[in-house]
OpenMM code with the backbone's topology and positions (N, CA, C; nanometers):
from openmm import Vec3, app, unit

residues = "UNK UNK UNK UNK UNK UNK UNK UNK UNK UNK UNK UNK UNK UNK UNK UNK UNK UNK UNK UNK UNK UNK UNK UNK UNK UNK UNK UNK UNK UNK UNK UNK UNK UNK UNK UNK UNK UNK UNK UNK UNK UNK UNK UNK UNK UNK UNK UNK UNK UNK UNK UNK UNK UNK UNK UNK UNK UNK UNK UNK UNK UNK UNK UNK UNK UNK UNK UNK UNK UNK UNK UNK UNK UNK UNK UNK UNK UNK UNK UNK UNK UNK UNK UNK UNK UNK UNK UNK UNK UNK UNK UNK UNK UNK UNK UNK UNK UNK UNK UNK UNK UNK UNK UNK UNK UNK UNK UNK UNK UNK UNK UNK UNK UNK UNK UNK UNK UNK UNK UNK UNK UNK UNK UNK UNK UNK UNK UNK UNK UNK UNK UNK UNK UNK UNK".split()
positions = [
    Vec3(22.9541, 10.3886, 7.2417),
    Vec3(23.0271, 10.5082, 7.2008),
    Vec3(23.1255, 10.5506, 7.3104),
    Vec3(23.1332, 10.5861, 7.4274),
    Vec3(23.1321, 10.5849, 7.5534),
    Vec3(23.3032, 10.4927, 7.5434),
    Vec3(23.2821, 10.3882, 7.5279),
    Vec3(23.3999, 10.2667, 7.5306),
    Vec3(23.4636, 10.2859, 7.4014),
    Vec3(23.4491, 10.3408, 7.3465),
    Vec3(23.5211, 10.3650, 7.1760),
    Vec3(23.6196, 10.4337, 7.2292),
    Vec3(23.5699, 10.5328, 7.3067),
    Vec3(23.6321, 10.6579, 7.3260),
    Vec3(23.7419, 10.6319, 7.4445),
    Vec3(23.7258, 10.5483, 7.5427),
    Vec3(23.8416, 10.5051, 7.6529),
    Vec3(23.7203, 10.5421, 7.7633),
    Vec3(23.5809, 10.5996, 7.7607),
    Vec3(23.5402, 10.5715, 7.8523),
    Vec3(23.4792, 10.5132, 7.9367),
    Vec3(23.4445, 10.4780, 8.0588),
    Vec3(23.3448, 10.4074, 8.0745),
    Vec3(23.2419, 10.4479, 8.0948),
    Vec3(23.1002, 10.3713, 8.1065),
    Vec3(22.9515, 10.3547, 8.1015),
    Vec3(22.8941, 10.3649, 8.2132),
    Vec3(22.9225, 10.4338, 8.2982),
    Vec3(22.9070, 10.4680, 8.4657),
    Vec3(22.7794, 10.3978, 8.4505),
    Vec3(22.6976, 10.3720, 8.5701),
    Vec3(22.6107, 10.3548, 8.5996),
    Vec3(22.4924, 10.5120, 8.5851),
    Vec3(22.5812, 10.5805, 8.6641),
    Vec3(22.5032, 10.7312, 8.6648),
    Vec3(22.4879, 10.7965, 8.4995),
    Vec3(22.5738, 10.7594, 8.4377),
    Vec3(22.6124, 10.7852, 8.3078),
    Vec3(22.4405, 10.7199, 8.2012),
    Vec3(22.4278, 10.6293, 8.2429),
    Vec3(22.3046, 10.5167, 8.1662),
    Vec3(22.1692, 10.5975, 8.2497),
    Vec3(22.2053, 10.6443, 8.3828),
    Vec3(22.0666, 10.6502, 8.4565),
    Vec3(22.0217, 10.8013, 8.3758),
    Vec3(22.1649, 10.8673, 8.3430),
    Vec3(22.1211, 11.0208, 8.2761),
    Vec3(22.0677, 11.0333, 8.1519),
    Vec3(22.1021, 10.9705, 8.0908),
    Vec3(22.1202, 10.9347, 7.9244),
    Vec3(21.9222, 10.9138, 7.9495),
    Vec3(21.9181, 10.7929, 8.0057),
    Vec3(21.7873, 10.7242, 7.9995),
    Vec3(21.6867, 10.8294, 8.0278),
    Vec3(21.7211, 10.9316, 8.1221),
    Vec3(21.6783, 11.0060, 8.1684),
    Vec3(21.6051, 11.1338, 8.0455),
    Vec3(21.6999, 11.1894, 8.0253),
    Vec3(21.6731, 11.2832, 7.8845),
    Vec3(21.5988, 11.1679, 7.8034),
    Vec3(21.5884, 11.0867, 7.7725),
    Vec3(21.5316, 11.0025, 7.6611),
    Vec3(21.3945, 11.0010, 7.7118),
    Vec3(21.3499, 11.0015, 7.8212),
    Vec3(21.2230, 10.9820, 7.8910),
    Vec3(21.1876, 11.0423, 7.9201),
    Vec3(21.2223, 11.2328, 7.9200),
    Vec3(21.1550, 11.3379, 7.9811),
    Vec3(21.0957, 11.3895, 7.8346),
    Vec3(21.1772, 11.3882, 7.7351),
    Vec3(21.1986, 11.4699, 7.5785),
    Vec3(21.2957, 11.5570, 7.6419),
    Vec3(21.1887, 11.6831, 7.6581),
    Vec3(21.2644, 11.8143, 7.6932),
    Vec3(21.2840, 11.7950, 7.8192),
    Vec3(21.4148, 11.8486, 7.8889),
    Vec3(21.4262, 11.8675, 8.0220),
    Vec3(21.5450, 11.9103, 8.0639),
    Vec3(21.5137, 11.9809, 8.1703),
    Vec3(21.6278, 12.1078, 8.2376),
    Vec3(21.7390, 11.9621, 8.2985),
    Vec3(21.8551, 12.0592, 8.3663),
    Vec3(21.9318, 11.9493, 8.4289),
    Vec3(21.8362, 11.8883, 8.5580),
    Vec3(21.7963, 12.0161, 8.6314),
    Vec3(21.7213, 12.0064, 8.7379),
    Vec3(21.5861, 11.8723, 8.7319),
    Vec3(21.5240, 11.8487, 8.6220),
    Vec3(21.4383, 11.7938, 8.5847),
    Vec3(21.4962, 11.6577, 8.5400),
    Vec3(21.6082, 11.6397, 8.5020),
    Vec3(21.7043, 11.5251, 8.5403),
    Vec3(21.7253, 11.4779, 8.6474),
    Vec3(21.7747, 11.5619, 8.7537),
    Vec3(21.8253, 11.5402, 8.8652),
    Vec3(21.7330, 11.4414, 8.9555),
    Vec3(21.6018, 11.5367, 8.9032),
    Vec3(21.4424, 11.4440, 8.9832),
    Vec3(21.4554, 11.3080, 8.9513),
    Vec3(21.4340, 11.2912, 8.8046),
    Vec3(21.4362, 11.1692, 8.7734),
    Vec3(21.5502, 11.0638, 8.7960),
    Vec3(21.6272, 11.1046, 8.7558),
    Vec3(21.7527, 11.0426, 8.8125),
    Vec3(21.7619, 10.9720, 8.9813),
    Vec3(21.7340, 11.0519, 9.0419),
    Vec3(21.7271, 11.0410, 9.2380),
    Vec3(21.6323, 10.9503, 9.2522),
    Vec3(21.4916, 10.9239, 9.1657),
    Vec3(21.4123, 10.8185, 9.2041),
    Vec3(21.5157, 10.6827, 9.2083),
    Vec3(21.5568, 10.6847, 9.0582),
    Vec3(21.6346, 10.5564, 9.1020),
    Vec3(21.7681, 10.5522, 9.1832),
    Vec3(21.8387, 10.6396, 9.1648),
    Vec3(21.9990, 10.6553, 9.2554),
    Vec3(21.9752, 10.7830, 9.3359),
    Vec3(21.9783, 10.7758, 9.4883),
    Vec3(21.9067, 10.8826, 9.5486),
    Vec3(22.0463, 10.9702, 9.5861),
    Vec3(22.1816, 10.9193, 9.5717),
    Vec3(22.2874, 10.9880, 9.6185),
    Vec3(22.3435, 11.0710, 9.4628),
    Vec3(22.2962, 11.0786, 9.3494),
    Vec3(22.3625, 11.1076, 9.2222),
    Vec3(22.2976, 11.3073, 9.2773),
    Vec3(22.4081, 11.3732, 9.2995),
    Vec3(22.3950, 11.5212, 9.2999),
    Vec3(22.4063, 11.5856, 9.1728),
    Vec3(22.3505, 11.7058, 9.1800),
    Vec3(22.3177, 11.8059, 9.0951),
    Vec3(22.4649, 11.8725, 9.0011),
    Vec3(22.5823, 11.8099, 9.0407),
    Vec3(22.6890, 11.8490, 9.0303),
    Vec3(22.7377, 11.7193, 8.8538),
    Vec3(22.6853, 11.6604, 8.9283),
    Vec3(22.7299, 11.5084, 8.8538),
    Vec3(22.6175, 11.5114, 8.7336),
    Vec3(22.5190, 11.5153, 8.7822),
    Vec3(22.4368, 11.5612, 8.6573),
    Vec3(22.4856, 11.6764, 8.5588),
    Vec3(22.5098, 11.7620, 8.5534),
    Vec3(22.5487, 11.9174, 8.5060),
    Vec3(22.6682, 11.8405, 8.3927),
    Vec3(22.7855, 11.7846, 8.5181),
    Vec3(22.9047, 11.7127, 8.4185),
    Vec3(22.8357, 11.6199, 8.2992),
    Vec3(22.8061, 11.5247, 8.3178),
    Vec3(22.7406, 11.3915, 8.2500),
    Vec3(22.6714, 11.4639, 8.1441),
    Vec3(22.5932, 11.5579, 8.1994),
    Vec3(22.4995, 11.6399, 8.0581),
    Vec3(22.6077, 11.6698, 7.9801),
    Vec3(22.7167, 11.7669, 8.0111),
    Vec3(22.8355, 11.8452, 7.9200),
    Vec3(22.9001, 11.7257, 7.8377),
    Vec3(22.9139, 11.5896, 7.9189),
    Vec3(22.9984, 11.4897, 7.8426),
    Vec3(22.9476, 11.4215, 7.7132),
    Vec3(22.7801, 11.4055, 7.7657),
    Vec3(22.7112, 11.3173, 7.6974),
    Vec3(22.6838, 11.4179, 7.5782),
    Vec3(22.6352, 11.5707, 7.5862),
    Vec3(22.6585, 11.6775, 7.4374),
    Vec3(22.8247, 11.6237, 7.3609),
    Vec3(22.9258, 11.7016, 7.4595),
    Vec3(23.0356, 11.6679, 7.3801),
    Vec3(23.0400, 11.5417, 7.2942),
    Vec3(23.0140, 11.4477, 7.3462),
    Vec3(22.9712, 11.3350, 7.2256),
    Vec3(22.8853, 11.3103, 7.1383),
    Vec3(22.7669, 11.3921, 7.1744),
    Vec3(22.6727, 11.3894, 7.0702),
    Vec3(22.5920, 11.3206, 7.0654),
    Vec3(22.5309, 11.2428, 7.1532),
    Vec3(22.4404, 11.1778, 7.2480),
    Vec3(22.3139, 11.2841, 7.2715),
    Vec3(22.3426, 11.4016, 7.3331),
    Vec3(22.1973, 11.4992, 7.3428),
    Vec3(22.2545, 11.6434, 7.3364),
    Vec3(22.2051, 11.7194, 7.3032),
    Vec3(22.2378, 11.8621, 7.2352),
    Vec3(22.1092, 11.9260, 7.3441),
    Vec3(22.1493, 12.0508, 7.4023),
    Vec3(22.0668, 12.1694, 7.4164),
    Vec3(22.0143, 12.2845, 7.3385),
    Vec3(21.8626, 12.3453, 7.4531),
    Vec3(21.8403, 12.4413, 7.3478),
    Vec3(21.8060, 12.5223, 7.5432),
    Vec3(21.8430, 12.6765, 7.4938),
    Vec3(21.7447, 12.7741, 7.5830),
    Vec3(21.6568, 12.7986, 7.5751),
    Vec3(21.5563, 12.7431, 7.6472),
    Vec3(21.4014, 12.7644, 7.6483),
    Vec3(21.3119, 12.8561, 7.6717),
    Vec3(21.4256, 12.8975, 7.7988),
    Vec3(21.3962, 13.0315, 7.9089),
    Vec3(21.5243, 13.0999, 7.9351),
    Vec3(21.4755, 13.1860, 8.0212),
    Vec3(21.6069, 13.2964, 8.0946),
    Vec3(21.7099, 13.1947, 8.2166),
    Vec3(21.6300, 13.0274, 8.2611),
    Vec3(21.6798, 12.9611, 8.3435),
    Vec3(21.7638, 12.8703, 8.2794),
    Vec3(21.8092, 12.7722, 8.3087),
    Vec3(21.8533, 12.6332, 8.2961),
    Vec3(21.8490, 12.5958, 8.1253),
    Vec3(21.9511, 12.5590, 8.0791),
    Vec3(21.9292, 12.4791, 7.9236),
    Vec3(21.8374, 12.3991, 7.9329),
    Vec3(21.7699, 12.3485, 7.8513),
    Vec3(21.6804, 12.2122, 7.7936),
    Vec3(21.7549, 12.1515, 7.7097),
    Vec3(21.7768, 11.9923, 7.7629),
    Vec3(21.8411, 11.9254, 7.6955),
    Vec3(21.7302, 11.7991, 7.6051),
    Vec3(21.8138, 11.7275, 7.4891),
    Vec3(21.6841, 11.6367, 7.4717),
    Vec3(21.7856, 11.5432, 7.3541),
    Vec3(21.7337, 11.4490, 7.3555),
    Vec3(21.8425, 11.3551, 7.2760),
    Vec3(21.8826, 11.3868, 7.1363),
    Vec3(22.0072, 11.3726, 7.0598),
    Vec3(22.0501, 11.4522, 6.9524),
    Vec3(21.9601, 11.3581, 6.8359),
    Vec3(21.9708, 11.2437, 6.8563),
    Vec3(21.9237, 11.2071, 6.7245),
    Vec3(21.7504, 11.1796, 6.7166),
    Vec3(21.7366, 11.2716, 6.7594),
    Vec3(21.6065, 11.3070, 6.7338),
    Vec3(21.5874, 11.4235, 6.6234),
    Vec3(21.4925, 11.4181, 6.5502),
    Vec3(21.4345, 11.5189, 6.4401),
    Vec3(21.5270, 11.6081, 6.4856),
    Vec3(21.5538, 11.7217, 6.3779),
    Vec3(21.5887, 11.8809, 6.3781),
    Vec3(21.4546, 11.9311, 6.4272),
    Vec3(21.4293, 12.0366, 6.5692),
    Vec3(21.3249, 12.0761, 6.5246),
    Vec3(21.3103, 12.2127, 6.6008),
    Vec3(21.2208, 12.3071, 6.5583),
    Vec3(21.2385, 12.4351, 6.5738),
    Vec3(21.1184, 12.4302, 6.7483),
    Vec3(21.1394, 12.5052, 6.8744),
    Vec3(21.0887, 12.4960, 6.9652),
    Vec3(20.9817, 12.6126, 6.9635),
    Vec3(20.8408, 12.6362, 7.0038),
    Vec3(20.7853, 12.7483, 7.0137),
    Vec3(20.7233, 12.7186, 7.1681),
    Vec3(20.8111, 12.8521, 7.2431),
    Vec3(20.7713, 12.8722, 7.4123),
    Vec3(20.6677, 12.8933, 7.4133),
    Vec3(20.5650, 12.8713, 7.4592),
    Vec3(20.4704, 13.0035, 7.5250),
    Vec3(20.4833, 13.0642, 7.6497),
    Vec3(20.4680, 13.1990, 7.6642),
    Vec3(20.5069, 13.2679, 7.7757),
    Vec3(20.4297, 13.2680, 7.8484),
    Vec3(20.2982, 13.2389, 7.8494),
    Vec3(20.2290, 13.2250, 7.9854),
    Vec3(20.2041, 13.1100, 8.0119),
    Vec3(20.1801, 12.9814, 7.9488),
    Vec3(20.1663, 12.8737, 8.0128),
    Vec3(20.2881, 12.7804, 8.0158),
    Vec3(20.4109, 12.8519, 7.9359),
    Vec3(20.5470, 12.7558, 7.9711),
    Vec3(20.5140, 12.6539, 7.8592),
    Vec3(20.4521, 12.6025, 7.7623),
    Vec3(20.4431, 12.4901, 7.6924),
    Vec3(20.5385, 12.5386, 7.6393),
    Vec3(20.5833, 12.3827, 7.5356),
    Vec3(20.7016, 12.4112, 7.4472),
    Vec3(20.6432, 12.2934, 7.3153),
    Vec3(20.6213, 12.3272, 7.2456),
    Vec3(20.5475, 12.2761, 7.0904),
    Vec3(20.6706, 12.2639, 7.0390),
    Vec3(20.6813, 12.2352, 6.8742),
    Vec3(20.7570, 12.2082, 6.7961),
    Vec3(20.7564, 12.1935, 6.6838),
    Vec3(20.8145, 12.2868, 6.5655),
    Vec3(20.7708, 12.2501, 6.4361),
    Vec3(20.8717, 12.2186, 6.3441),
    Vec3(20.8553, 12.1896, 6.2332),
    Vec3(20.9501, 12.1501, 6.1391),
    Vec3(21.0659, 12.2460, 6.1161),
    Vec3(21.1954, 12.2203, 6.0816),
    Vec3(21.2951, 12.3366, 6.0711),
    Vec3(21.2685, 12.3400, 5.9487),
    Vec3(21.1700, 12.2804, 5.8436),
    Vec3(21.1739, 12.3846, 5.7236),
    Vec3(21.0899, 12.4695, 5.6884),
    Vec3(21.0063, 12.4872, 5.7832),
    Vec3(20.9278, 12.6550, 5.7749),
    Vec3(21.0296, 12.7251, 5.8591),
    Vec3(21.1642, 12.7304, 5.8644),
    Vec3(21.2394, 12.8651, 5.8551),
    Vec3(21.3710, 12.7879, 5.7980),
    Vec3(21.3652, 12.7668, 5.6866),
    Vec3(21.4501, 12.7129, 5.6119),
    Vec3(21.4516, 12.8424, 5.5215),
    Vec3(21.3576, 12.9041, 5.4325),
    Vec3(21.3550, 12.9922, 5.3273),
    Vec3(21.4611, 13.0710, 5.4213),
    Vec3(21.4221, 13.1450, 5.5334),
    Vec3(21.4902, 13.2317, 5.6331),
    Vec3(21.6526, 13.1945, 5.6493),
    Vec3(21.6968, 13.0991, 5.6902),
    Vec3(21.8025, 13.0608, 5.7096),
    Vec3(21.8913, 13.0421, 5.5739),
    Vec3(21.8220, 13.0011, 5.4779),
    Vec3(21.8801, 13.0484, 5.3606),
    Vec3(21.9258, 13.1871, 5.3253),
    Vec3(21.8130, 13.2252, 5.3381),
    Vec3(21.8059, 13.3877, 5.2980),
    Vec3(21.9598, 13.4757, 5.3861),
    Vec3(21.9558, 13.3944, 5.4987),
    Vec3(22.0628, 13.4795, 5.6026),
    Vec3(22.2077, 13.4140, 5.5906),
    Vec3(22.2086, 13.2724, 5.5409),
    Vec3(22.3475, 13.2563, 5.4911),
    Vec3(22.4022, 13.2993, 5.3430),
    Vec3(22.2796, 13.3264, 5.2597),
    Vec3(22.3055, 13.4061, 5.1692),
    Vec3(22.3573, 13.5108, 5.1610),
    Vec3(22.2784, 13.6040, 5.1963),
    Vec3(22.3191, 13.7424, 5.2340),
    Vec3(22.4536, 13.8035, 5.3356),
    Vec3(22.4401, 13.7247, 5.4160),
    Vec3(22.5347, 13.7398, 5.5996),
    Vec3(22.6479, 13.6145, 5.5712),
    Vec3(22.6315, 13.5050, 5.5220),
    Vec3(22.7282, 13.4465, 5.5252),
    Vec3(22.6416, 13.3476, 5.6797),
    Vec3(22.5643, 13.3668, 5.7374),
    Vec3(22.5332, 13.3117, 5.8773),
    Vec3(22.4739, 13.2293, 5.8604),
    Vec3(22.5128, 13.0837, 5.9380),
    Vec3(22.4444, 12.9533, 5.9137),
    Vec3(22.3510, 12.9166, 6.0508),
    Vec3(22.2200, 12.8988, 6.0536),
    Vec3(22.1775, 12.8998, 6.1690),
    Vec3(22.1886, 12.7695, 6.1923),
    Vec3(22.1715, 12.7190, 6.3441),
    Vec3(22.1648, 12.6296, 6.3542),
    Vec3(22.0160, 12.6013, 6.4084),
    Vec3(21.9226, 12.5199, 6.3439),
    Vec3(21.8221, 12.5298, 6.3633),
    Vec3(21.7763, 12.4238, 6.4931),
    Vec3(21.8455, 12.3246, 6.5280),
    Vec3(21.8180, 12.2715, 6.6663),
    Vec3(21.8287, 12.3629, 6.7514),
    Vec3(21.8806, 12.4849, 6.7816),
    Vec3(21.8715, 12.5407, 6.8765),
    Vec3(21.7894, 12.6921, 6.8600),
    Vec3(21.7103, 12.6724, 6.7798),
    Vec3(21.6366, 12.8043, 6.7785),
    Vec3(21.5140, 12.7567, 6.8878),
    Vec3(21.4916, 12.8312, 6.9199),
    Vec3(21.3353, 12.9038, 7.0179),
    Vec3(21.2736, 13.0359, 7.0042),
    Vec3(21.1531, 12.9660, 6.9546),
    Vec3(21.0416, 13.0988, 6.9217),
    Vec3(20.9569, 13.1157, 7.0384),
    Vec3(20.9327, 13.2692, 7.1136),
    Vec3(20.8815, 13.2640, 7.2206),
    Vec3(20.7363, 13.3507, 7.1609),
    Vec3(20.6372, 13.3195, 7.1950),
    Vec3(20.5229, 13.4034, 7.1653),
    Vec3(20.4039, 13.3512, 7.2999),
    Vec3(20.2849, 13.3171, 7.2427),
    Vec3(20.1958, 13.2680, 7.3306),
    Vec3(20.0622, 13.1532, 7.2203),
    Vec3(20.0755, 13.0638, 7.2849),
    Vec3(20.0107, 12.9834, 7.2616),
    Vec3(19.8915, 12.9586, 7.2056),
    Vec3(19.8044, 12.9141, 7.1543),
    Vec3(19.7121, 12.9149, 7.0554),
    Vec3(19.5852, 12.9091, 7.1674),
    Vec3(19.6126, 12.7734, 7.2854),
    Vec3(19.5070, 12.8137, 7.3748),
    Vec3(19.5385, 12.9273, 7.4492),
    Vec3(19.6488, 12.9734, 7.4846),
    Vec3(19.6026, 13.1252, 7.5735),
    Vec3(19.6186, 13.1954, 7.5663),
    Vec3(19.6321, 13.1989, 7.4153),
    Vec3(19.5366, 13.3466, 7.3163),
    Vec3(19.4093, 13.3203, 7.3247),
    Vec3(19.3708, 13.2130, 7.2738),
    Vec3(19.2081, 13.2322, 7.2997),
    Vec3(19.1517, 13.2530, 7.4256),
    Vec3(19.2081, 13.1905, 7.5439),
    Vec3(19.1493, 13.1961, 7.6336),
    Vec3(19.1699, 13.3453, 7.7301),
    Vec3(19.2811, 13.4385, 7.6442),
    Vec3(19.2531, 13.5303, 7.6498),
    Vec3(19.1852, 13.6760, 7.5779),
    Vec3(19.1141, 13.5902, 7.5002),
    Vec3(19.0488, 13.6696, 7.4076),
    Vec3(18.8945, 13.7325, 7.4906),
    Vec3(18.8964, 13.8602, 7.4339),
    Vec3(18.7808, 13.8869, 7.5103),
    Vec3(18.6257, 13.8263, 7.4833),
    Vec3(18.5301, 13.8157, 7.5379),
    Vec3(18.4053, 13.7152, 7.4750),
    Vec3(18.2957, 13.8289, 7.4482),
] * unit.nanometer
topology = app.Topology()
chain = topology.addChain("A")
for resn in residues:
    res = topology.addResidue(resn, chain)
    for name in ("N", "CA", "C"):
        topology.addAtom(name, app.Element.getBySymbol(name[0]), res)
């Protein structure tokens, strides 16, 4: 895709790509790690770009997970809706058509089309609700 386009296939370009493909979810920062095992000079700068290039093409799409850093994760993967939990940081995932009725309902009404790869539901988790449940 990359060469379709007039560009080339950097080396750093394959190490990033591979990178998101092997984390799922992951910040740039969480790239950067992986990335440095194998190329220890590729900076945090070059990563950030490569992420923006490799979305613009459509290679991997973000979602906000948190108040920090995007989560990026490869595009042609499932549509799928993210659920945070706020105290242990997990990030689950469910089908985008249990809020399909919803997203209907709101381009109906509003005219507003959600985009459901990038939704995030933040609540708390199934284990630590229980494990904060009183006994």
């Amino acid at each position: 895709m990359l060469r379709s386009r007039g560009l080339r296939l950097t080396a750093q370009r394959q190490l990033v790509l591979q990178a998101v493909l092997d984390l799922g979810h992951a910040t740039p920062e969480q790239v950067h790690t992986a990335v440095r095992e194998v190329a220890a000079g590729v900076n945090i700068t070059t990563i950030y770009r490569t992420l923006e290039l490799l979305e613009r093409l459509g290679l991997v799409t973000h979602t906000h997970l948190s108040h920090g850093s995007p989560t990026y994760h490869a595009a042609g993967e499932h549509q799928h809706v993210h659920l945070v939990c706020r105290e242990c940081g997990a990030i689950d995932e469910i089908s985008p058509e249990m809020l399909r009725p919803l997203a209907d309902q709101l381009d109906e009404q509003r005219g507003f089309k959600v985009d459901i790869g990038h939704v995030a539901l933040f609540g708390v988790c199934g284990r630590c609700a229980q494990d904060g449940e009183p006994t």
